[in-house]
C-alpha positions as CSV (number, residue, x, y, z in Angstrom):
1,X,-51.2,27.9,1.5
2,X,-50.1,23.9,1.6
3,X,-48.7,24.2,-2.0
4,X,-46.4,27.5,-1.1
5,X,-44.9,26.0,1.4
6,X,-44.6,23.0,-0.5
7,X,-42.8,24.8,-2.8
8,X,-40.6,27.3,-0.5
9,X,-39.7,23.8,1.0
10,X,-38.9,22.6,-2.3
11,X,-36.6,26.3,-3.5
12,X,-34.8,26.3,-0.1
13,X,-33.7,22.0,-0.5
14,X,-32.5,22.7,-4.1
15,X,-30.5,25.5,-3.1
16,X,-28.9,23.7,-0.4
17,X,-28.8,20.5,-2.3
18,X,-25.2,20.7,-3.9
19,X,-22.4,22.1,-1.5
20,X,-19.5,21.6,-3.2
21,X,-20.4,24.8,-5.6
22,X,-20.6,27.0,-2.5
23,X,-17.1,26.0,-1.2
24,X,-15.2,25.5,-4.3
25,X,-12.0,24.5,-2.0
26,X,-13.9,21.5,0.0
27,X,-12.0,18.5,-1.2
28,X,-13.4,15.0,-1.8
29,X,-11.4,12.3,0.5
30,X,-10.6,9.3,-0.9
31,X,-11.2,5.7,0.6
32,X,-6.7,5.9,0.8
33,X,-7.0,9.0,2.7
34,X,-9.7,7.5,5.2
35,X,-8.2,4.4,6.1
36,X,-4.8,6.1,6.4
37,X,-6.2,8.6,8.9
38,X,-7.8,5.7,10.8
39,X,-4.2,4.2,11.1
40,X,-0.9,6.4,12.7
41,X,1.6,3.2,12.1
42,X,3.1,3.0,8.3
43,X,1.4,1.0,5.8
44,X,3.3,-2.8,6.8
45,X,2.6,-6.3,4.9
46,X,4.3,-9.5,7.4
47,X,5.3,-11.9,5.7
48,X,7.9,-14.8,6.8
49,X,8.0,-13.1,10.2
50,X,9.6,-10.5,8.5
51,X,7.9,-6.6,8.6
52,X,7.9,-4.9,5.0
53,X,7.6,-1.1,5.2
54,X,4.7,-0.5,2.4
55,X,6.7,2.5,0.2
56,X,5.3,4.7,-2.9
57,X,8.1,3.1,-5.0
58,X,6.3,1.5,-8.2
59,X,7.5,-1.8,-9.6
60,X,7.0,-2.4,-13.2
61,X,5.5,-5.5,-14.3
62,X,7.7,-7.0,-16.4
63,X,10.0,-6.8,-12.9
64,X,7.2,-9.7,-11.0
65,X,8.9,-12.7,-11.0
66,X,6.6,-15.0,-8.6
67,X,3.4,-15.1,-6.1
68,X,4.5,-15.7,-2.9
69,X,1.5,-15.3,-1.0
70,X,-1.5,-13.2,-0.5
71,X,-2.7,-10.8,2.8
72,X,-5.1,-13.2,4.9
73,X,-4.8,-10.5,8.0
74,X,-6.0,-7.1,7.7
75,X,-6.4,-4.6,10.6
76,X,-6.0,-1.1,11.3
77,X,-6.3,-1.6,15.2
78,X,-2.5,-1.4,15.9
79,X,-2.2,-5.5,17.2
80,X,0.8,-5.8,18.9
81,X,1.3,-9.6,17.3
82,X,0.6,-9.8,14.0
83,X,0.6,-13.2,12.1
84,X,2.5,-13.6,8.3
85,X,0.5,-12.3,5.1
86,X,-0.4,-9.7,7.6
87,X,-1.2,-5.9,6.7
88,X,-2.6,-2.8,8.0
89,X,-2.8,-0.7,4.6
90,X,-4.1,-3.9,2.2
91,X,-6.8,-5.8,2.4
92,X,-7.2,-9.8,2.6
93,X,-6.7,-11.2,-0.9
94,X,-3.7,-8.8,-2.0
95,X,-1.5,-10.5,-3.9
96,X,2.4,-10.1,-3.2
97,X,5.3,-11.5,-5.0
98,X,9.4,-11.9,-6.2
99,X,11.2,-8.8,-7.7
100,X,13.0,-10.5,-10.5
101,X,16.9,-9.4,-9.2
102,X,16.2,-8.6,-5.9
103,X,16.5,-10.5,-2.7
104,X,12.8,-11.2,-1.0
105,X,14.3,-11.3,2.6
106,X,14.7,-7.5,1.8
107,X,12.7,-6.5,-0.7
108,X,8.3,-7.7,-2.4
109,X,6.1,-6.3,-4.5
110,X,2.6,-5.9,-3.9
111,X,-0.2,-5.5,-6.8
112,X,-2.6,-2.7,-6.0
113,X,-4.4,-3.2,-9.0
114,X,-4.1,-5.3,-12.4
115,X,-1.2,-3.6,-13.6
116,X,0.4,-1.5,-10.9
117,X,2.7,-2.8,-8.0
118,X,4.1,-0.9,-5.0
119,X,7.5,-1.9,-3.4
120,X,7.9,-3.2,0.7
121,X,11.0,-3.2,1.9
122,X,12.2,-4.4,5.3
123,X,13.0,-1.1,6.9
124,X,16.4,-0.8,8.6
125,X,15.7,2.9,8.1
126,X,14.3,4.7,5.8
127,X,15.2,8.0,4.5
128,X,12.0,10.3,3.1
129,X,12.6,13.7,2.2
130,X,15.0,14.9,5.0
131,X,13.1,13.0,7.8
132,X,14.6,9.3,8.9
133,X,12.5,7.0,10.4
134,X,12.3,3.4,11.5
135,X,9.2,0.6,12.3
């Protein structure tokens, strides 16, 4: 009697085991995805007392000129004041840097990974889609 419901046990955990095959449509979440719920204020690096609006906008590498610093502040908590080579979407130890061309009072790069680099830009306003917005 021990072993069958040993076993029954054993059928009924398997078959409950793996749930993504019952709900085709249930969709992983990324780490991105968490911390951006976790956060309502756009992604933001400080830097020179300046606020950088974090943008999708890819910068190639062959467009980094120079490291100019690297996030030593991360938080997600909304702080009102916020000290330089601040952000709230990258974490301590992100390197940011010169666009070769461009003028780094208005515009950085950030790398994300080895290769890949994301554009802030200090946001007078910012047009996305047909919605404008501003920090």
């Amino acid at each position: 009697m021990k072993r069958l419901i040993g076993v029954s046990l054993l059928i009924l955990l398997t078959a409950c085991s793996n749930p993504q095959e019952s709900n085709p449509t249930k969709k992983d979440i990324t780490f991105t995805e968490i911390k951006s719920s976790l956060s309502n204020a756009s992604p933001i690096l400080k830097w020179n007392d300046q606020i950088y609006l974090i943008t999708d906008e890819k910068v190639s590498a062959s467009e980094i000129e120079l490291e100019i610093g690297t996030v030593t502040s991360y938080s997600i908590t909304g702080e009102k004041m916020t000290p330089n080579n601040f952000s709230n979407y990258y974490g301590t130890g992100t390197p940011f840097f010169i666009i070769k061309g461009k003028d780094k009072v208005k515009e950085l790069a950030i790398q994300t990974s080895k290769e890949t680099f994301v554009k802030a830009i200090i946001p007078k306003a910012v047009t996305s889609s047909n919605s404008e917005f501003q920090l």
